[in-house]
C-alpha positions as CSV (number, residue, x, y, z in Angstrom):
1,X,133.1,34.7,108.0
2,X,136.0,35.5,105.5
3,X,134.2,33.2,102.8
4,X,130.2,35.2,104.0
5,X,132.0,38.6,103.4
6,X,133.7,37.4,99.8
7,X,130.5,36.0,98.7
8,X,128.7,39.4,99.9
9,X,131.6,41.6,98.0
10,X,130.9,40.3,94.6
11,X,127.2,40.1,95.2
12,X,127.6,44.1,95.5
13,X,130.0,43.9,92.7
14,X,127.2,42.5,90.8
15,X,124.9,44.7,91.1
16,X,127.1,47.9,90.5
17,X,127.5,46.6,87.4
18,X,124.1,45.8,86.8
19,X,122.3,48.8,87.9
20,X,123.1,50.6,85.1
21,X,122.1,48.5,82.8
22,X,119.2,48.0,84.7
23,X,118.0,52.2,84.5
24,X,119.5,52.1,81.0
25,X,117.0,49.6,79.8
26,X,113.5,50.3,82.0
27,X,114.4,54.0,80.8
28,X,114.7,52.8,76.9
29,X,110.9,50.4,77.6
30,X,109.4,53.7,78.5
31,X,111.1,55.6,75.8
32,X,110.0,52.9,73.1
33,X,106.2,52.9,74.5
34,X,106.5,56.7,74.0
35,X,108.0,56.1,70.3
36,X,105.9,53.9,68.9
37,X,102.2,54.8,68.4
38,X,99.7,52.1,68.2
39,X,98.9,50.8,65.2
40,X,95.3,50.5,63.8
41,X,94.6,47.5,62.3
42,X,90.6,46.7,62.9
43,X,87.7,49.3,63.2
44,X,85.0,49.1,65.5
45,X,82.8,48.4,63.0
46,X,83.0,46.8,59.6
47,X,82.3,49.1,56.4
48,X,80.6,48.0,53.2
49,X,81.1,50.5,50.0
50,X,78.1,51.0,48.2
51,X,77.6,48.8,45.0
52,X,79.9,49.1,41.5
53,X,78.4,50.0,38.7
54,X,80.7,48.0,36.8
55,X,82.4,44.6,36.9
56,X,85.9,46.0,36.9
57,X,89.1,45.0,36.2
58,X,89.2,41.1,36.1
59,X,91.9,38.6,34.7
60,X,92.6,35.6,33.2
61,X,94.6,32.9,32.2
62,X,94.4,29.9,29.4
63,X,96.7,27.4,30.8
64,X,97.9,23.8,28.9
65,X,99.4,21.4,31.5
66,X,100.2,18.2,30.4
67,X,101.7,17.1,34.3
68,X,104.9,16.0,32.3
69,X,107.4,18.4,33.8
70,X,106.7,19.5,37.5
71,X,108.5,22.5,37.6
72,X,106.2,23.7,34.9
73,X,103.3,22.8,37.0
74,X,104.2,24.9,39.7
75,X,103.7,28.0,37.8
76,X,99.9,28.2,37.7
77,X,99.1,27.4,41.6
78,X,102.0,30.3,41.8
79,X,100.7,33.1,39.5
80,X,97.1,32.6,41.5
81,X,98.5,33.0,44.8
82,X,100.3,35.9,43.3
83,X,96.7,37.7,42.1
84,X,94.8,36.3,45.4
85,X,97.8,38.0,47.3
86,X,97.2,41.2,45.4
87,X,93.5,41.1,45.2
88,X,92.6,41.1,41.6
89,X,90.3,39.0,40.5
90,X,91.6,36.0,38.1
91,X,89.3,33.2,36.1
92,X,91.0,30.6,34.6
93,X,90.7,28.1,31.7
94,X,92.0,25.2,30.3
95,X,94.1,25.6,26.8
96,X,91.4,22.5,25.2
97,X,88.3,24.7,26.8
98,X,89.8,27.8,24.9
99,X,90.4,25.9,21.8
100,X,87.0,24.4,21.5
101,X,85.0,27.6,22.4
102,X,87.0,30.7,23.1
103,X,85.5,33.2,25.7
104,X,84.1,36.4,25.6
105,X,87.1,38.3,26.5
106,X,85.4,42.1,27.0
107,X,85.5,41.4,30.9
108,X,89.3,41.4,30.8
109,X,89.9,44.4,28.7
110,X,90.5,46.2,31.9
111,X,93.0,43.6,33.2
112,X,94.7,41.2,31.1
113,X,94.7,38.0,29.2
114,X,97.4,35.6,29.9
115,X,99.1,32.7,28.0
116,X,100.4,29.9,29.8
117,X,101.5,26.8,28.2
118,X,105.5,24.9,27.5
119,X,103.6,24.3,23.5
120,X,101.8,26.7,21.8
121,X,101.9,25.4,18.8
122,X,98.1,24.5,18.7
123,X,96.6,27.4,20.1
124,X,93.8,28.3,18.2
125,X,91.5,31.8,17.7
126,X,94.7,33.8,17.5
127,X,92.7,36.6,15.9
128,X,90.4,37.3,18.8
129,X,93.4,37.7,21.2
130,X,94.8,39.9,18.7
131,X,91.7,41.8,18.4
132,X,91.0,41.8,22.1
133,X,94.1,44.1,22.2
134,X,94.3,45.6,19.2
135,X,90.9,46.8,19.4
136,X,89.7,46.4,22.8
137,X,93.0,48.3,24.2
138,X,93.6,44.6,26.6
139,X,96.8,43.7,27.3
140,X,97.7,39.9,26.5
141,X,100.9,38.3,28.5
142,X,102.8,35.5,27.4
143,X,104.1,34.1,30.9
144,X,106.6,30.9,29.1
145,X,108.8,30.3,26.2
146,X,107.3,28.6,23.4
147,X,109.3,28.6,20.6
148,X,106.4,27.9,18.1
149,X,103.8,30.0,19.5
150,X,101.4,31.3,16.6
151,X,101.6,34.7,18.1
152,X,105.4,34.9,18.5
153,X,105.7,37.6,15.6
154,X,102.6,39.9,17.4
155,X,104.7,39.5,21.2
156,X,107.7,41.1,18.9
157,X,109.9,38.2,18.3
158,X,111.5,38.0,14.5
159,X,112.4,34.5,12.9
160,X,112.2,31.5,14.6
161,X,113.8,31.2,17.9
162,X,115.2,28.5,19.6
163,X,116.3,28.1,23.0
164,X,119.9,28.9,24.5
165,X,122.2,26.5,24.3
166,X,122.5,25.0,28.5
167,X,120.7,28.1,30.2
168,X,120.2,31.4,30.6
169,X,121.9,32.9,33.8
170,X,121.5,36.1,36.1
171,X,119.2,38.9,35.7
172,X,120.2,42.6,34.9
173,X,117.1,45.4,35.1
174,X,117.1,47.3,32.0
175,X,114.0,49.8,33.3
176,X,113.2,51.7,36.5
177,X,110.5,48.1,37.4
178,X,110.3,48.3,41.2
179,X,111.2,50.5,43.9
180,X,114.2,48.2,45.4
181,X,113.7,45.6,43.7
182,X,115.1,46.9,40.0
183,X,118.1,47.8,42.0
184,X,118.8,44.3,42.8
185,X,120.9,42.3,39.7
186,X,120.8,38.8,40.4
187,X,123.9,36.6,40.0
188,X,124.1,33.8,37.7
189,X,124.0,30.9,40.5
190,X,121.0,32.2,41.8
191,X,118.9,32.7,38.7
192,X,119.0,29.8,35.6
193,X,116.3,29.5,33.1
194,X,115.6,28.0,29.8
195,X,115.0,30.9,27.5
196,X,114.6,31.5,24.0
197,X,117.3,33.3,22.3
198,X,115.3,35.7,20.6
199,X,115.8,38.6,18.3
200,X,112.7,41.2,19.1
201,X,111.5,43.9,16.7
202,X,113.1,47.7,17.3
203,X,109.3,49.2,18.9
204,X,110.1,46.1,22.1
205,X,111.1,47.5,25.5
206,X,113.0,44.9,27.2
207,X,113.0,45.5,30.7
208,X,115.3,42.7,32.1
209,X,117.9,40.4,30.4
210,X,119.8,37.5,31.3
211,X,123.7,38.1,32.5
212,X,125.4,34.7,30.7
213,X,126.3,33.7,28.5
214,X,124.9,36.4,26.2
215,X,122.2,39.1,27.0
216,X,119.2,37.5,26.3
217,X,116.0,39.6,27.2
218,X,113.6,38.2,30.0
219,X,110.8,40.3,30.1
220,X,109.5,42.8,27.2
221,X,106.8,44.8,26.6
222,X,104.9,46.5,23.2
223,X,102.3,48.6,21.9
224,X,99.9,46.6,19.4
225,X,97.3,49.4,18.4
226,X,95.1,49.9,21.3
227,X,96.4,47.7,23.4
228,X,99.7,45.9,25.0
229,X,101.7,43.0,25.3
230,X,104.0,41.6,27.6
231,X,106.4,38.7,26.9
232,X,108.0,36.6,30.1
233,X,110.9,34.5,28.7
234,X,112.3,33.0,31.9
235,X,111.1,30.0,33.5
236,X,111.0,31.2,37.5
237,X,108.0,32.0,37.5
238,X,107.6,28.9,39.7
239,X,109.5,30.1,42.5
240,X,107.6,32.7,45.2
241,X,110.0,35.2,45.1
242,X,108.8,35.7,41.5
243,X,105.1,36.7,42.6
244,X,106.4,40.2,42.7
245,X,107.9,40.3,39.6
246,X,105.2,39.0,37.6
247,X,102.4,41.2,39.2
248,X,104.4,44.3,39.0
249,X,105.1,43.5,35.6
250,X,101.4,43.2,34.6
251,X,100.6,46.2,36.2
252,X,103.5,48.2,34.9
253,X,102.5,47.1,31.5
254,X,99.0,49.0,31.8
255,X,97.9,52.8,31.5
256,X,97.0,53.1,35.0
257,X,96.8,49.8,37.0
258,X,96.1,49.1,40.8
259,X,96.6,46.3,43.6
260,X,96.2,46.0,47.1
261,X,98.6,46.0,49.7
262,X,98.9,44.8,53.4
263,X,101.3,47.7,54.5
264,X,103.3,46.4,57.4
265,X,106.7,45.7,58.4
266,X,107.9,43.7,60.9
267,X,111.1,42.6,62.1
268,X,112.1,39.7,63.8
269,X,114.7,38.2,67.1
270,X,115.1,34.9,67.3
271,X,116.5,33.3,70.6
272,X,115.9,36.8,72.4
273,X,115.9,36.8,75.4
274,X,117.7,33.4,75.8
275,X,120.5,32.3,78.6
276,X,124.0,33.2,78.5
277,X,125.8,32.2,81.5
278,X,128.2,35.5,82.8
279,X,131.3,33.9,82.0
280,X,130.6,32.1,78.5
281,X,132.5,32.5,75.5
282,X,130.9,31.0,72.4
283,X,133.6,29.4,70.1
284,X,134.1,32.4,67.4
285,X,133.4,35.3,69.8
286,X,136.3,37.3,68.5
287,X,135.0,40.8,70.4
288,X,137.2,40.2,73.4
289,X,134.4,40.4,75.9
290,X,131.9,37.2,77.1
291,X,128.7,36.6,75.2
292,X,127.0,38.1,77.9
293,X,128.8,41.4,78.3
294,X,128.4,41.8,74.2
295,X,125.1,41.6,74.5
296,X,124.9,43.5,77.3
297,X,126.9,46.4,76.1
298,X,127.0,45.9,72.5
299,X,124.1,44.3,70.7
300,X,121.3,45.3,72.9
301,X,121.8,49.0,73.3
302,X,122.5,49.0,69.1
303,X,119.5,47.1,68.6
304,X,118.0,49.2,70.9
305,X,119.7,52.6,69.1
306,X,117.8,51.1,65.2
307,X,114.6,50.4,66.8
308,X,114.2,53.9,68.3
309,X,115.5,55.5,64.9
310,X,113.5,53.9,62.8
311,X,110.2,53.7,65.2
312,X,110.3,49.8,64.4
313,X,109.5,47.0,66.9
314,X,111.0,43.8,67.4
315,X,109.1,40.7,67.5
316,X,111.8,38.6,69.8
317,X,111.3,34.7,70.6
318,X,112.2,33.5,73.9
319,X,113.9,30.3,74.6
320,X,113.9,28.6,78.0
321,X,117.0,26.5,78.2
322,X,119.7,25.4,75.4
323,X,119.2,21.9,77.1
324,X,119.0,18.9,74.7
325,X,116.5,17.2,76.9
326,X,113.3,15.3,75.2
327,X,112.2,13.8,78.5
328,X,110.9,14.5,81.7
329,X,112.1,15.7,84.6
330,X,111.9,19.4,82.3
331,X,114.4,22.3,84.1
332,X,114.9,25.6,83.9
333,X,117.9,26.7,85.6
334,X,118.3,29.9,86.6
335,X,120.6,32.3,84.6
336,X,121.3,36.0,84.6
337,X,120.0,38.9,85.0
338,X,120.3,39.6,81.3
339,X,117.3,37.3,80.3
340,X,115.3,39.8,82.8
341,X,116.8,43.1,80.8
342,X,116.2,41.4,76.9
343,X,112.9,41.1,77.8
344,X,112.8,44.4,78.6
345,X,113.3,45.4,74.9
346,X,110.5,43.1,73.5
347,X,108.2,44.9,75.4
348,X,108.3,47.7,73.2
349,X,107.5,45.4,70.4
350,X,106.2,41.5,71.4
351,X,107.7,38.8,73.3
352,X,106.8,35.5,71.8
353,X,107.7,31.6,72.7
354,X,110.3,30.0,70.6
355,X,110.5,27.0,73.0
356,X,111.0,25.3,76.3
357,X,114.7,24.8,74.3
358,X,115.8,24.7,70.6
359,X,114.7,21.0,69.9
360,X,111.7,21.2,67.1
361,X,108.4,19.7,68.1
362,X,109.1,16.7,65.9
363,X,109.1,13.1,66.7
364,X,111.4,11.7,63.6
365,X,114.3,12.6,61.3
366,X,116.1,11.1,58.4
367,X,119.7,9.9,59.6
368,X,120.9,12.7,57.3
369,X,119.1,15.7,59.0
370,X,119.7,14.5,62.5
371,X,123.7,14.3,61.8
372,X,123.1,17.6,59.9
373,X,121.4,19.0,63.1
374,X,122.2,17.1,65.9
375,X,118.4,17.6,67.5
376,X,116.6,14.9,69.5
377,X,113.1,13.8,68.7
378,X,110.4,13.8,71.2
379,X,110.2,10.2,72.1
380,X,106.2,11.6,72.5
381,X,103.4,14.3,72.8
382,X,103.2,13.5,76.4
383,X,106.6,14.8,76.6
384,X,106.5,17.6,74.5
385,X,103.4,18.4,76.6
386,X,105.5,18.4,79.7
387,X,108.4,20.4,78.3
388,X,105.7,22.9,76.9
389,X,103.9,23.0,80.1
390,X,107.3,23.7,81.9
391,X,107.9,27.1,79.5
392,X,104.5,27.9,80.3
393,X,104.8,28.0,84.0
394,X,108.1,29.7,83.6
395,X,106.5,32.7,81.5
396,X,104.2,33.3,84.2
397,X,106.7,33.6,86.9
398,X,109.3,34.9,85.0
399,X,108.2,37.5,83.0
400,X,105.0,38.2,85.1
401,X,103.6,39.7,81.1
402,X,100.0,38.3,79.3
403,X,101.4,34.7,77.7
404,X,102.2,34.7,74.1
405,X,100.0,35.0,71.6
406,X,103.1,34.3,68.9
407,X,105.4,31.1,68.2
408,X,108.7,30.5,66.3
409,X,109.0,27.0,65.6
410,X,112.9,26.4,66.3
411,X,115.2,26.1,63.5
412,X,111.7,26.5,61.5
413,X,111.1,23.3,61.9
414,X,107.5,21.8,63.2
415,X,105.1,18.6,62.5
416,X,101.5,18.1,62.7
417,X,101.6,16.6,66.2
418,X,103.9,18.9,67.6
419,X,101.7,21.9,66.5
420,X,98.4,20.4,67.9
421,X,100.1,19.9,71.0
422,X,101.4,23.2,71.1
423,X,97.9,24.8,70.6
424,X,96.5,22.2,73.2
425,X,99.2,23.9,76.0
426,X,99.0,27.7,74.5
427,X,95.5,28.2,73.1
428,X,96.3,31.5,73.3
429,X,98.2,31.8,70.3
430,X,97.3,33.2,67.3
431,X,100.5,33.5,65.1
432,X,103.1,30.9,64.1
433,X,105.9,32.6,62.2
434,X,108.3,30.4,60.2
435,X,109.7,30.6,57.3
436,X,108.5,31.7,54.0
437,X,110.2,28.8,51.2
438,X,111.7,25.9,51.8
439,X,115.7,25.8,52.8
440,X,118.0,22.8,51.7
441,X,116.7,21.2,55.4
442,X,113.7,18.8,55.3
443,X,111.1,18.7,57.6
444,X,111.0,22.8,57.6
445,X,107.9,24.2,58.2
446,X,106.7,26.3,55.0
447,X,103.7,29.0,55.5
448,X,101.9,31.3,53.4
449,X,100.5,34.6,54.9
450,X,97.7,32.9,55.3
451,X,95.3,30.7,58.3
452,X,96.9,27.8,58.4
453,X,95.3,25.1,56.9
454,X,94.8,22.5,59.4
455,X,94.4,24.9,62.3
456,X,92.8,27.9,61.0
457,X,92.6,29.4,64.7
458,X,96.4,30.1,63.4
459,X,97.5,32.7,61.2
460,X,100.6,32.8,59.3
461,X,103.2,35.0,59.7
462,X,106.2,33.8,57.9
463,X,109.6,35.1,58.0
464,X,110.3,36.0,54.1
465,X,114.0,37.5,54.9
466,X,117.1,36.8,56.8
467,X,120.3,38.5,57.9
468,X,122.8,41.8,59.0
469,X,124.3,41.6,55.9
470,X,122.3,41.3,52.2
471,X,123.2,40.6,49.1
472,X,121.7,41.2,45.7
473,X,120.0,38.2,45.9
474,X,118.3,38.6,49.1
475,X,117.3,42.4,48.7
476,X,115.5,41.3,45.9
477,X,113.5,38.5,47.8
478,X,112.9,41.3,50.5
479,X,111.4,43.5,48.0
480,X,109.8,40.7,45.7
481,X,107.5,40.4,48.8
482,X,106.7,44.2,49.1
483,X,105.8,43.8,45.7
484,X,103.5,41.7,46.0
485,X,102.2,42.0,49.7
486,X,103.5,45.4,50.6
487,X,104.8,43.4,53.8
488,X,108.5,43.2,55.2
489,X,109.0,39.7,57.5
490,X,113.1,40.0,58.3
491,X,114.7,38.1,61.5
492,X,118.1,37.8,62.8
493,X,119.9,36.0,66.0
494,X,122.4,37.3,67.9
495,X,124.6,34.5,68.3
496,X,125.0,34.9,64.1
497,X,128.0,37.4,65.5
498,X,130.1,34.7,66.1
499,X,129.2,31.9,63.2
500,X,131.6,32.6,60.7
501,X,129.1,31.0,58.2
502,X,126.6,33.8,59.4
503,X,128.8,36.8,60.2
504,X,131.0,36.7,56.7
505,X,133.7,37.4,58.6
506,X,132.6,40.8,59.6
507,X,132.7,42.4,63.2
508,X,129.6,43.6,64.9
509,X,129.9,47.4,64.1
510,X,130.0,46.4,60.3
511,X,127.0,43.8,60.7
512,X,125.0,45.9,62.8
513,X,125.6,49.5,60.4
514,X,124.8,47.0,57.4
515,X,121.5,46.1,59.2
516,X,120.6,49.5,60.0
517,X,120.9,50.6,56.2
518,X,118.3,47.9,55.7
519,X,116.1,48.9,57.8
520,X,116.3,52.5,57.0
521,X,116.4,51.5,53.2
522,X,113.0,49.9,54.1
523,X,111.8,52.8,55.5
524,X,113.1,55.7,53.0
525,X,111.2,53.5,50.1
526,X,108.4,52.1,51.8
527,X,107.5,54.3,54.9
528,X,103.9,53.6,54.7
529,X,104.6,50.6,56.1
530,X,103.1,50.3,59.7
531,X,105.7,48.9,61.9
532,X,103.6,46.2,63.3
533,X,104.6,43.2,65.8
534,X,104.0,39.4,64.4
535,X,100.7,39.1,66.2
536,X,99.2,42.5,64.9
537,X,100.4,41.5,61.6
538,X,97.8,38.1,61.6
539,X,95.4,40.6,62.9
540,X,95.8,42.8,60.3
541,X,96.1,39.9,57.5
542,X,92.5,38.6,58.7
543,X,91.0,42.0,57.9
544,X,93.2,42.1,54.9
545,X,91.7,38.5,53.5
546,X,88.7,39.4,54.1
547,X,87.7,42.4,52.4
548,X,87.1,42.1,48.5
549,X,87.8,44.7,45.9
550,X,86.5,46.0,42.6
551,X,88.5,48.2,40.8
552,X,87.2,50.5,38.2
553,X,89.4,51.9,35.1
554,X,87.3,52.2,32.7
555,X,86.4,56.1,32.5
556,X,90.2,58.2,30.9
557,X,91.1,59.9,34.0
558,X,89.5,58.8,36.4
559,X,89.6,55.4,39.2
560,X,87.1,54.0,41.6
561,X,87.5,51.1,44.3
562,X,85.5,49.8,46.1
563,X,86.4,47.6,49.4
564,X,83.9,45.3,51.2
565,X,83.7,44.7,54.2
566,X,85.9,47.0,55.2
567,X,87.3,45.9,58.6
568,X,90.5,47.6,59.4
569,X,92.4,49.8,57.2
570,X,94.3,48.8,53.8
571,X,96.7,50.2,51.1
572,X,96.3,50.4,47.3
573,X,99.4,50.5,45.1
574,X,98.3,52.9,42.0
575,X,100.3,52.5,39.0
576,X,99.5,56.0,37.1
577,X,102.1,58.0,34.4
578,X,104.6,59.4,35.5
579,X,104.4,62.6,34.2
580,X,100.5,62.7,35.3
581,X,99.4,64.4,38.4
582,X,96.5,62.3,40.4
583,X,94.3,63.4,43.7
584,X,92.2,61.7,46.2
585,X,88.0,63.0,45.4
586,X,86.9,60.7,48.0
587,X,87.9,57.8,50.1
588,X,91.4,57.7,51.0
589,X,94.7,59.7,51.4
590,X,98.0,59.4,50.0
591,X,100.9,58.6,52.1
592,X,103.7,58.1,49.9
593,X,104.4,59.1,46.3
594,X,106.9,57.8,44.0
595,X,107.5,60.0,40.8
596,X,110.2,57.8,39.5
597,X,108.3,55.0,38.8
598,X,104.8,56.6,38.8
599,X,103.5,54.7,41.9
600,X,101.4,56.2,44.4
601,X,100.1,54.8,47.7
602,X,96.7,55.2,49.3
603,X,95.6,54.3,52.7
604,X,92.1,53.1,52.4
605,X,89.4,53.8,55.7
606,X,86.8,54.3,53.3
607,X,85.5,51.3,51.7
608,X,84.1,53.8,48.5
609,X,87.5,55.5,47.1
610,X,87.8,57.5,44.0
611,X,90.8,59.1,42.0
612,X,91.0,61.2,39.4
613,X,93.4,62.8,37.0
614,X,94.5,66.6,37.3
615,X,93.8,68.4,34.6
C-alpha cells in the first residue's frame, strides 16, 4: 500500500510539473498559428505574359578546357548553375569555335561576354570584343588569371604580370558589393588562390583584394568607352559559395541589371522532437540542470521567444529512438512527455522524419568513416524497410498529425538504396533536405535546389548554413546563397549546447542571443524573404524552375520582364543607380529597397512587369 501511494505521489508530482509546461506550450502552437500567415507560393491558375518584343538580355561565355587541371574544370558547370539559378539566359562556346569563326555578339550587348580559359595566349578577334564594348556599350568579363592574355592591357593591367609567389590568401571588400555579404572578410585559411600579382591602371576600381601576403586585387572593374569590364583574379570560382559572388559581380558591373530570386527563408531543427530520458545528463551539459529540464525550460521556450519575434517557422526533424539497432525486432520505447510538447512547436512550422534512429540509410562504409562515426550499416533494404515501417506506425499513433511530407537524411548522409526505400515506405514525401557542399565526411549526401535526379518526385531542399554562433566565413556562405537564390537554408541541434567542438565554449544565453542576431540580421537585410517551411520551399522552387524570363534593358530609363508561366509568385533583384529613383508602371510592387547599394526588390504576381526611371 505504502509502495501504491509512493508510486501515486510522484505520478502527481509529475504532472504539477508538467502542466505548465503543457498550457505554456498548446498556448505558444495557437499563438504561432495566429503569427504566422500563410504563405502563397502557387496560384490557382498559371499566368503567361504576353510576348517580348525583344530578345533581351542574354549571356555568354568562350570557354578553353583542356581537362588537365580539374579544379579548373569545375568552374564552367559552376558559373552555369550560377546563371540557371538566377534565370538569365547563358550560351556557350568553345575557345577553338570562337577562334575559327567568332559570333555575332549584338545579342549579348545587354548582358555580357565572358572569358574563361587558364591560357589566353591564343585567343584570337580581340578587336571585336573590344568593339563589342567599346562600341556596343557590352560588358566583357575575364572570369581567370591568364598572365598572357592579349587583352590584359584593355582589363587595366600594366606590364606583364606574373603570379604570386605560393598563393594568394583571404579576401578583404574594398566596395559596398552585397548586402551582408561585403561585410564578411574572409580569413586566409579559408580562401587561397593563384592570382596574378598585378599592377592596374589608376581609372580600375578594385572591389576586393587578397589579405596575404600582400594586397593583391581580386575583382576589378573599368569603363572602356561605351561599355565595361570586369576582371576576376581568383581561382574559387569553382566552389558554390562563389555563385553569388560572380553573379552579383556581373550585375553590379552593369547600368541597370536584373535577376531573379526565390525569396524564402527557412530555418531548420535537427533531432527535434527526439528522447531525452528525465534524468539524463549528456557528457558536457555544464547548465546544472538534466538535458531534459534545459530543454524544457531553457531551449524550447527561447527558441520559441525567436520564432515569434521574428515571425519564422522551424522545420524540425524527428527521430524515433537513439538506438544503434540495424535489425529487426525495431522498438520504440516510450519516453517523456517532452517528445509530446517539442512537437508542439513544429506545428507552427513543419514536423518532418529524420529517422526511425540516427543510423543513415547506407549499407557500407570505409573502415575510416565507420571509426570516424561509429554508425552501423543496414545489413539490408528489408531491414531498413522494417525500421522505416516501425517510424511510420509510430507517427501515426504518436503524433496523430498528416505524415511527413519532408526528410533529413541523418548526419546528411544517404545512398541510392536507402532513398528508394525510403520513398517506397513514405511516398508521401516530397522534400529531402541535406546538405548543400560536401563536408570532410564521405558518403554525404550533396543536393542542389533542385528535383533530384534519380527521383524527380523529390525536390531539394538543402541546408546551405549551420550553427548559433557564425563566423566571417560562414556569414558569407549564408549570404553568397541569398545572392544568388534569394533563399536562407540554416539548421541547428540542440544537443550542439553541450559539444564543446559545437558550442565554442560558450553557454546557452550567449549561443542562443548570437543566433537570434542571425536571424534578425536576416530579416533587417532581407525581409522579403517569406518565412517558409522545407516542404513549401520545394513547392515554391517548382513554380520557381518553371517559369522563364526575358528581361528587357534596352530603352535608357526604362525595364520590362516578362515571366512565363507564371505559377506562383517570384522576386526580381533590380540593380539600378544609386542616386536614381525607379517605380513600378505595371506588374509588380516593391517590397524592399536598398539605397546603399542601389538594389531594389520586386515581388512579381504579374507575369508582364515594367519599370521605369523617375524623372
Amino acid at each position: 500500500m505504502k509502495r501504491i501511494n509512493r508510486k501515486l505521489l510522484y505520478i502527481i508530482l509529475l504532472l504539477v510539473a508538467l502542466i505548465p509546461a503543457i498550457y505554456r506550450f498548446s498556448n505558444f502552437a495557437l499563438q504561432e498559428l495566429k503569427l504566422l500567415k500563410t504563405e502563397t507560393v502557387s496560384f490557382a491558375a498559371a499566368k503567361t505574359a504576353s510576348q517580348p518584343n525583344s530578345q533581351g538580355v542574354r549571356y555568354l561565355i568562350i570557354v578553353k578546357d583542356t581537362g588537365d587541371d580539374k579544379e579548373f574544370s569545375k568552374v564552367l558547370p559552376n558559373l552555369k548553375m550560377a546563371f540557371q539559378y538566377s534565370k538569365l539566359p547563358l550560351d556557350v562556346i568553345t575557345w577553338e569555335d570562337w577562334n575559327k569563326a567568332p559570333r555575332d555578339l549584338t545579342p549579348y550587348v545587354q548582358g555580357a561576354v565572358i572569358l574563361l580559359a587558364e591560357d589566353e595566349s591564343d585567343l584570337k578577334w580581340a578587336d571585336k570584343l573590344k568593339a563589342y564594348t567599346e562600341q556596343s556599350g557590352g560588358l566583357l568579363v575575364n572570369a581567370w588569371s591568364s598572365s598572357n592574355s592579349p587583352l590584359n592591357e584593355f582589363f587595366g593591367i600594366q606590364g606583364e604580370p606574373q603570379f604570386v609567389t605560393g598563393d594568394a590568401s583571404g579576401l578583404h571588400w574594398t566596395t559596398k558589393f552585397y548586402p551582408g555579404l561585403s561585410d564578411q572578410d574572409l580569413t586566409k585559411n579559408y580562401l587561397q588562390s593563384s592570382s596574378l600579382d598585378v599592377t592596374l591602371s589608376p581609372e580600375m576600381k578594385v572591389w576586393a583584394e587578397s589579405v596575404a601576403p600582400k594586397r593583391v586585387p581580386y575583382l576589378w572593374y573599368g569603363e572602356r568607352g561605351h561599355g565595361r569590364v570586369l576582371v576576376y583574379n581568383l581561382t574559387s570560382l569553382a566552389t558554390k559559395y562563389f555563385r553569388g559572388v560572380f553573379i552579383q559581380g556581373v550585375l553590379k558591373a552593369q547600368p541597370v541589371s536584373v535577376k531573379a530570386s526565390v525569396g524564402g527563408q527557412v530555418w531548420f531543427i535537427d533531432d527535434f522532437p527526439s528522447p531525452v530520458g528525465i534524468n539524463q545528463v549528456t557528457q558536457g551539459n555544464k547548465t546544472g540542470m538534466t538535458d531534459y529540464q534545459f530543454r524544457l525550460k531553457q531551449f524550447d521556450p527561447d527558441m520559441e521567444h525567436i520564432a515569434n519575434k521574428y515571425g519564422i517557422r522551424f522545420s524540425t526533424g524527428i527521430i524515433m529512438t537513439y538506438s544503434n539497432n540495424v535489425t529487426a525486432p525495431f522498438l520504440i520505447p516510450k519516453y517523456e512527455e517532452l517528445y509530446h510538447l517539442e512537437s508542439i512547436i513544429g506545428r507552427g512550422g513543419e514536423l518532418g522524419l529524420h529517422g526511425y534512429n540516427h543510423q543513415p540509410l547506407v549499407s557500407g562504409y570505409s573502415d575510416k568513416l565507420r571509426k570516424e562515426l561509429g554508425y552501423n550499416p543496414w545489413p539490408s533494404t528489408d531491414d531498413m524497410k522494417g525500421a522505416l515501417q516501425t517510424a511510420r506506425e509510430n507517427w501515426q499513433q504518436l503524433f496523430k498529425t498528416p505524415l511527413p511530407t519532408m526528410y533529413i537524411p541523418p548526419s546528411n548522409m544517404l545512398s541510392t538504396e536507402g532513398e528508394k526505400t525510403l520513398l517506397d515506405m513514405f511516398p508521401e514525401l516530397k522534400t529531402i533536405s541535406s546538405i548543400y557542399t560536401k563536408d570532410v565526411n564521405e558518403g554525404t549526401f550533396e543536393q542542389e535546389f533542385l528535383p533530384d535526379p534519380k527521383f524527380p518526385q523529390i525536390m531539394g531542399t538543402p541546408r546551405a548554413s549551420y550553427g548559433y554562433i557564425l563566423n566571417s566565413n560562414q556569414k558569407f556562405e549564408l549570404y553568397s546563397v541569398v545572392a544568388n537564390l534569394g533563399i536562407v537554408s540554416h539548421f541547428n541541434h540542440p544537443d550542439d549546447v553541450f559539444d564543446p567542438d559545437r558550442n565554442h565554449d560558450k553557454p546557452w544565453t550567449e549561443l542562443r542571443d548570437s543566433f537570434d542576431s542571425v536571424v534578425g540580421d536576416v530579416n533587417q537585410r532581407f525581409g522579403w524573404l517569406r518565412p517558409l517551411t522545407a516542404t513549401q520551399l520545394s513547392d515554391a522552387l517548382r513554380v520557381y524552375h518553371e517559369a522563364h524570363l526575358n528581361i528587357d534593358r534596352s530603352e535608357p530609363g526604362l525595364l520590362k520582364v516578362s515571366v512565363t508561366p507564371l505559377q506562383g509568385p517570384l522576386f526580381l533583384e533590380v540593380r539600378v543607380p544609386s542616386q536614381s529613383s525607379w517605380h513600378i508602371k505595371q506588374g509588380g510592387s516593391i517590397v524592399k529597397e536598398d539605397k546603399e547599394y542601389g538594389i531594389l526588390w520586386i515581388r512579381v504576381d504579374d507575369p508582364n512587369v515594367v519599370m521605369e526611371e523617375k524623372r
